[in-house]
N, C-alpha and C positions, 0 to 999 in steps of 0.2 A: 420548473423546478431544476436547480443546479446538481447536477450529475459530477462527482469526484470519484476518479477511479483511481485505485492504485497498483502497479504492477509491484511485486517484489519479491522478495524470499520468504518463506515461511516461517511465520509466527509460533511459534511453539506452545505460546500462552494465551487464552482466550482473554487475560485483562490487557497484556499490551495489545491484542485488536481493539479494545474498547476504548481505552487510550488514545490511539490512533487516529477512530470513529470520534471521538470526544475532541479532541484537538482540532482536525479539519473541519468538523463541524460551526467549531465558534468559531474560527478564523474567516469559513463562508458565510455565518450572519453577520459578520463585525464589515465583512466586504460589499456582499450584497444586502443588508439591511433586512433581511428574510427572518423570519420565523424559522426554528430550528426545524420544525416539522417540514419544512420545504425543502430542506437539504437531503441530499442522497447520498452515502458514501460504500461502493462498492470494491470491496479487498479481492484481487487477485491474486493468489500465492503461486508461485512457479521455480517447482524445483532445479536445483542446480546444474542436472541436465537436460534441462531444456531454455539452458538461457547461453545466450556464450557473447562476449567479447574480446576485443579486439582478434576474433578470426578463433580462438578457444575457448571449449564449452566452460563454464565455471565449477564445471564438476572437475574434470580437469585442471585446473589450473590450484585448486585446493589438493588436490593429490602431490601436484610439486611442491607446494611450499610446507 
């Protein structure tokens, strides 16, 4: 079974998660020729301070602009 994870910010609305889930979903049976049922897609939401790049957290770096 194909395992799709996604790291990102959080979703505020439970339809754009479904969205989301719904989208990667076809694009992994259209790829791997799978039955939807075979697809796994796992949302990881990760607030703005605990992400940071280029060397600042993105909590930060929303505070400047």
């Amino acid at each position: 079974m194909p395992l799709i994870t996604v790291d990102g910010p959080r979703l505020a609305e439970v339809e754009r998660k479904r969205q989301l889930v719904e989208k990667l979903t076809q694009a992994a049976v259209e790829v791997y020729g799978l039955p939807k049922e075979a697809i796994i897609v796992l949302i990881r939401e990760n607030a703005p301070e605990n992400v940071g790049v280029a060397g600042q957290l993105i909590a930060d770096r929303h505070r400047e602009a």
